[in-house]
N, C-alpha and C positions, 0 to 999 in steps of 0.2 A: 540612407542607402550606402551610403562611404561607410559610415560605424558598423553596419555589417558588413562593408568588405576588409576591412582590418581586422573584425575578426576572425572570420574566416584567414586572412591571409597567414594570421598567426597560429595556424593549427599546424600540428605539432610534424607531419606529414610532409610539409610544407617549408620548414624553414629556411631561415638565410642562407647561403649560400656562401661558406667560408674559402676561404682563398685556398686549401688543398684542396678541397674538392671542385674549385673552377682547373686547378691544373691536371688533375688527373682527368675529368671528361676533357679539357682539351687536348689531351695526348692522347688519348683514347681514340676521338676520335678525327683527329687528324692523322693516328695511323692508321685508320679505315679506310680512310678517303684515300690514304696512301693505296692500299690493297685492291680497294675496289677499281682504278684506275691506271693502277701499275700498267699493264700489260697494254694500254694503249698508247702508252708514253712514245712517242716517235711514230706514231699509225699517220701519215700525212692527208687522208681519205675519211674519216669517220662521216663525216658530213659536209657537202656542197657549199652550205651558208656558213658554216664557221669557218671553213676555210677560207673563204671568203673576207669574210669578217676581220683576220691576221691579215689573209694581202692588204684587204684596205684600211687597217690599220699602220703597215709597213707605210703605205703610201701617205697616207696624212700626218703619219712622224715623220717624211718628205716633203710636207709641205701643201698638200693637194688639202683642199677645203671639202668636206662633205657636204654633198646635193651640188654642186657644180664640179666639182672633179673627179667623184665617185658618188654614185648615183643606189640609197637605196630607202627603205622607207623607214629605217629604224633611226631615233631621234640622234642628235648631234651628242647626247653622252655616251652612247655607246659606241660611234668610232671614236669618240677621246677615249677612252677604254681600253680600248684595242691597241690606241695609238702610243699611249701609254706601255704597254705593255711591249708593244716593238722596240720602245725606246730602249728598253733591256736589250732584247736580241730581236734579230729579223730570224732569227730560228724557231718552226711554226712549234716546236718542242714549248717555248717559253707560252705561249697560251695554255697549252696543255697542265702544266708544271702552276700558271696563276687559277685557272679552273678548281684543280686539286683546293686549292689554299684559300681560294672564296665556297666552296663546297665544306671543307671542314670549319670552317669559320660560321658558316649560315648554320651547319648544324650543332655547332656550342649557342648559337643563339635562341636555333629550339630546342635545346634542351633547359635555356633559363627559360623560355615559354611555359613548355611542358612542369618544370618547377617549382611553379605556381597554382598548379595542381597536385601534382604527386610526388611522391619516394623522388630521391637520386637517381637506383638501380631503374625504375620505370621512364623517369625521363631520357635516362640513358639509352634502353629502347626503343624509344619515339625518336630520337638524332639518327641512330643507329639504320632503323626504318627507311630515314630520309635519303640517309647518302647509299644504301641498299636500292630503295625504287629511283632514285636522280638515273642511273645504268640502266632499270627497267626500261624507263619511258625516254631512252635516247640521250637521257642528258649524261653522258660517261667523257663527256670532250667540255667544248664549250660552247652551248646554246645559249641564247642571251639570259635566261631563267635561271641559269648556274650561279650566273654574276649577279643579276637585278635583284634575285631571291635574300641575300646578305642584306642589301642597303632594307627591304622590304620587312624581314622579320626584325633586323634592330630596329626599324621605326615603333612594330609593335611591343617589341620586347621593353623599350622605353616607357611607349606610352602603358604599358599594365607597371612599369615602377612608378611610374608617374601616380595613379590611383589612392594611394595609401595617403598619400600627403598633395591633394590635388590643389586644397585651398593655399597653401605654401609658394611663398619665391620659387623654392626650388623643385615645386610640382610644376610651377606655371612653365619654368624654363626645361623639365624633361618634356614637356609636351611639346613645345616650341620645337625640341631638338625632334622628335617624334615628326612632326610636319616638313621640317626638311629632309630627314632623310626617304622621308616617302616621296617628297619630290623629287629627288634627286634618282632615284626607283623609275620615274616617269621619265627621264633624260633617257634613259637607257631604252625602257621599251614600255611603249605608251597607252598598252593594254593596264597597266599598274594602276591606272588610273582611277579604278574603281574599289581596289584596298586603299590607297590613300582619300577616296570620298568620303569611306567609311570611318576611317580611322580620325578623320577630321569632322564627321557630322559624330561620333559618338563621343572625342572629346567635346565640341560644342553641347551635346546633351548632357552631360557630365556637368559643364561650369552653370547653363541654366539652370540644374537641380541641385546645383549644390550654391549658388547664390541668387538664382533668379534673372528675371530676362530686364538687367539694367544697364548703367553706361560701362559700368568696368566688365561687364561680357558678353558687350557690342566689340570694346577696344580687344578683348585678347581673345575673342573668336576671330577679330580679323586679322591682327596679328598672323597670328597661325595661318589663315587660309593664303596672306602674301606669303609666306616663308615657305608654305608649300609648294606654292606659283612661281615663287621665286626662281629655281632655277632654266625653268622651261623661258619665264619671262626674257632670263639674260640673256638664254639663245637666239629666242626670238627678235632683242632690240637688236643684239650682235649683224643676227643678216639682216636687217633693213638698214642700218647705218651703213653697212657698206655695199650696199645696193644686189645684195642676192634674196630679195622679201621672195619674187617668184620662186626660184628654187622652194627655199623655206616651204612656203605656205603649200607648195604643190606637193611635196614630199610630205608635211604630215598632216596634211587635209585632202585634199584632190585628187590623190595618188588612193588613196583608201576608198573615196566613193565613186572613183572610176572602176575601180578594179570587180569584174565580176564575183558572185557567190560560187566557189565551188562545190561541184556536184558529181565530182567523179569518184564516188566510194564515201561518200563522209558520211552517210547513216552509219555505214559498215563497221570504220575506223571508230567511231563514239561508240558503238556496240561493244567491238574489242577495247575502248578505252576504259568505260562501263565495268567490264567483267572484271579486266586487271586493277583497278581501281575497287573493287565492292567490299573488300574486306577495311581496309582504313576508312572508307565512305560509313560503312556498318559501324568499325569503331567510335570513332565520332558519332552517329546517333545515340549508343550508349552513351558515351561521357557526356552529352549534352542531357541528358539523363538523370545526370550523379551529381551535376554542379547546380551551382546556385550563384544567385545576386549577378550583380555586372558584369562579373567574369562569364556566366553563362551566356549572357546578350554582347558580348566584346569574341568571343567566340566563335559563337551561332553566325555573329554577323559577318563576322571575318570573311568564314568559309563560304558563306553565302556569297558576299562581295566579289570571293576570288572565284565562286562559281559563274558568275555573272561574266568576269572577266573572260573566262575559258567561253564559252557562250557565245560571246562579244566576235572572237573570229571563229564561224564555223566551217573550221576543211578539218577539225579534228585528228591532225596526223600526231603521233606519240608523243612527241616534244611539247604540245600544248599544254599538257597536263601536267609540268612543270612547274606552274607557279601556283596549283594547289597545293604540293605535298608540303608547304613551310607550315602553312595552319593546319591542313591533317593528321602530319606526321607531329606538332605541337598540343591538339588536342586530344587526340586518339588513346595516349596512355591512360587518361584519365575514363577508359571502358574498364580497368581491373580491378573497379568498386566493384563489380558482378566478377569477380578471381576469372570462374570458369572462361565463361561470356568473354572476357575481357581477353585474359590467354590466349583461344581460341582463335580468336580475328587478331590480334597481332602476331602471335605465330605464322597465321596464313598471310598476312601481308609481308611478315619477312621471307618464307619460303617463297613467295610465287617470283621476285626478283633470282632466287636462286637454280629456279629450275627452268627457267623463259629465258634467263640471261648468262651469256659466259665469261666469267669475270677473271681467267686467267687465260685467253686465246691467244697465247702470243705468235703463235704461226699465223695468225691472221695477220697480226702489224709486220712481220718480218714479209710475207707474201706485197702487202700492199707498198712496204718502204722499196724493195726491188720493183717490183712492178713500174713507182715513180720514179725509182732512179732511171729504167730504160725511156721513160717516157722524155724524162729530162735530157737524156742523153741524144733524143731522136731530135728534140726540138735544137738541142744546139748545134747537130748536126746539119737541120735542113732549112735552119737560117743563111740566109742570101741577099739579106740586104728587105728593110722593111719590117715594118710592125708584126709582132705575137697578135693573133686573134682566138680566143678561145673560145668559141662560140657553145658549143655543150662539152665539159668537161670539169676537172680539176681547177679555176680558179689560182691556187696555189700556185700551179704550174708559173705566174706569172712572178711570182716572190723568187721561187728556187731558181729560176733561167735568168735573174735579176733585170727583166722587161718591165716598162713603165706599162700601163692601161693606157691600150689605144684608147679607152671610149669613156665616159663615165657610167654606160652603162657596163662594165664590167663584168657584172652578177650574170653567169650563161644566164639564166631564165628569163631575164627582162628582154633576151634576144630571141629565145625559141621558145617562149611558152604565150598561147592565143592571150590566155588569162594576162601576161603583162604587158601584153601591145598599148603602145601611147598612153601609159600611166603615169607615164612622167613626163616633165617639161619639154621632154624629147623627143620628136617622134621616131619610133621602133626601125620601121622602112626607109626613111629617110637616112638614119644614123647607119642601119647594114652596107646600103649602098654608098653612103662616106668611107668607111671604112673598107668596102671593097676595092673601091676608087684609089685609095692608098698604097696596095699592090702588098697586101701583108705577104712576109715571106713565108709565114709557116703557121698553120691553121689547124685548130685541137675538135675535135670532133667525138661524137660517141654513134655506136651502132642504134639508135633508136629511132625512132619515128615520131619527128618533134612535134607539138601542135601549133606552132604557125609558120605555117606553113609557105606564107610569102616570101619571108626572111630565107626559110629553109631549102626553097628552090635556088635564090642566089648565091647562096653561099653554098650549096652542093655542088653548083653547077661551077664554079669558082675552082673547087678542089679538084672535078673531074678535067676540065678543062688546065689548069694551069700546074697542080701539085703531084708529088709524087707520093705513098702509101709509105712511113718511114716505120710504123710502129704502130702496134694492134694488142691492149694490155686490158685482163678484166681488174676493174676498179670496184666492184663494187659487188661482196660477198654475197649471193643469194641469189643473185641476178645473172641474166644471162646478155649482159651488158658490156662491150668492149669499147677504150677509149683508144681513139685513131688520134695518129699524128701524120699530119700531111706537111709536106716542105718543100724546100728548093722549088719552091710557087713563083719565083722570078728569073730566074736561071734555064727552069724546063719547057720547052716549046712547045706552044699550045697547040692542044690537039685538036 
């Protein structure tokens, strides 16, 4: 099985990968990512949870511990992430600016994917694809799949170098490197889980066919499987030695099986995932097609694994579909065995980003960066003494007006959506009316109709009775959606 994947690998289609040609796709395509991104650069609005994601990043480069001082479900690497990245600047610009540079980074990774099947110029097209559809499917900022998808495709990009020379020191040790960074994938967001299963149950089939099922591939199957564990492990000993295990364990276990299935549109949302999705999904059928030996089964399995993944949470909203396109957009070029066939569907998978998506709308960010600035400006104005509460809104707002988080719940949603009531260690009603209790001075709101609706009476009745109306800004393109700032809530006599 190996002696035919070397030679195969040594077909002529295929070869190594000389040092111009890693610098020219790199420039290639890190000024794509430049392009495709540009015009959002400073948009402080793209999305609720990334923005999110920087405040509570600012805040844990401050010192705040995540799941006891900011509260959300996404594992402890991904606000060291975050945290990381404040430590540059508390300017939400600098996520924006690391997004770009893990985007073109993941897609020189599938393109050494992709080159293990095809031409240069074709694997050039499968990167190209990727950082094209990341804009389609929401990810133009930074959603956690931006960042996770890097550590995720070098795990595999490794483990297929690894192959040619698996019996080797130095096969054993790209494999090795291969299991950590897939775990270190699962730090981040803990859906990954099911590409690093795979990536670790196909090396383990690998060492048993290529030596058998004896002591030395007992010892370096489990090698690997700790090194994969590893860093989820550290996290894990990290809060129980200093006595936060409930936090811990309730944020990424508790918190997920408490939390309902949602039901509101997600046939709909998979439908449209579906459609925008079916041309890469097609190519790949084809190139599964055209190859052979363990590249075809390390493949197949990939895509499958990351399907399983998407699967895994079904609300199907556009960002899901993020941590398939590393292995679609790495196998897909490999459809241009059939020229036409092949053309065909990656052509339409690079136009349908270009005619769904607007990738130079800079009146959009200049519209939203005014819009926050007056928001910022109401809020400082209708401060009077007393905590920020942002109950549905901008998140952010809480970085730029330089306010610590009254709550660890933070995240607007965990306060006004039914779906996250009491998922976490915290109860939902009890923490609103703590925080009411506190006399915030100025309180972020949105024109919508929240669904929990317990919370939402308090804290409405809050703004009516104590606040005044400082500012009323749409936030959010398409929608017919206004964010309210209420203030001077200690100062104005209750009506």
């Amino acid at each position: 099985m190996l002696r035919q994947h070397r030679r195969w690998a040594q077909a002529d289609a295929v070869g190594r990968i000389g040092a111009r040609e890693w610098a020219i796709a790199a420039v290639a395509l890190l000024a794509l990512a430049f392009l495709t991104r540009f015009a959002t650069f400073g948009h402080p609005d793209l999305h609720v949870d990334e923005t999110f994601y920087f405040a509570s990043g600012v805040e844990v480069a401050k010192g705040a511990i995540p799941f006891v001082d900011v509260w959300d479900r996404k594992p402890p690497g991904h606000f060291l992430l975050f945290a990381a990245i404040a430590l540059f600047s508390d300017n939400y610009l600098a996520y924006q600016i690391a997004a770009m540079l893990f985007a073109g980074a993941t897609a020189l990774a599938v393109y050494a994917l992709a080159r293990t099947l095809v031409a240069h110029w074709q694997a050039l097209a499968g990167s190209a694809i990727y950082l094209l559809s990341l804009c389609l499917f929401n990810g133009q900022g930074g959603q956690s799949p931006v960042f996770y998808n890097l550590f995720m495709a070098l795990a595999a990009a490794v483990l297929l170098a690894a192959l040619p020379r698996f019996d080797s020191r130095r096969g054993g040790f790209l494999v090795a490197a291969a299991m950590l960074l897939a775990g270190v994938a699962i730090t981040i967001k803990t859906t990954a889980v099911f590409e690093a299963l795979f990536l670790g149950l196909y090396a383990a089939a690998l060492q048993i066919r290529s030596v058998g099922f004896c002591r030395t591939t007992v010892i370096r199957v489990a090698s690997w499987a700790a090194l994969g564990a590893a860093p989820t492990a550290v996290f894990a000993l990290w809060y129980a030695l200093h006595g936060y295990w409930d936090e811990y364990w309730t944020a990424m276990v508790l918190s997920n099986l408490r939390k309902p299935v949602e039901d509101n549109g997600g046939l709909q949302r998979l439908w449209v995932l579906g459609l925008m999705a079916l041309p890469l999904l097609a190519a790949c059928g084809v190139a599964l097609l055209n190859i052979r030996g363990p590249t075809r089964l390390f493949f197949g399995g990939w895509v499958l694994a990351a399907l399983v993944g998407f699967f895994s949470v079904p609300a199907f909203y556009l960002h899901y579909a993020l941590p398939l396109l590393v292995s679609l957009c790495a196998l897909a070029p490999a459809s241009l065995a059939w020229p036409r066939t092949g053309a065909f569907l990656l052509g339409s998978a690079a136009v349908i980003p270009v005619l769904f998506y607007s990738f130079f709308d800079f009146a959009d960010t200049r519209e939203a960066k005014a819009a926050m600035a007056r928001l910022v400006d109401a809020v400082e104005r209708g401060r009077d003494g007393g905590p920020l509460l942002v109950y549905d809104g901008p998140p952010l707002l809480y970085t730029l007006t330089g306010a610590r988080f009254p709550t660890p719940l933070a995240f607007p949603n965990h306060l006004h959506q039914a779906s996250e009531r009491d998922v976490s260690h915290i109860a939902t009603l009890s923490e609103v009316e703590r925080l009411l209790a506190l006399r915030p001075g100025v309180i972020v709101d949105r024109t919508t109709t929240v669904t929990n609706q317990d919370t939402a009476e308090l804290v409405r009745a809050y703004e009516r009775k104590h606040c005044m109306l400082l500012a009323s800004e749409p936030m959010m393109k398409g929608w017919d959606i206004e964010v309210l700032v209420y203030g001077h809530c200690r100062t104005r006599s209750p009506k």
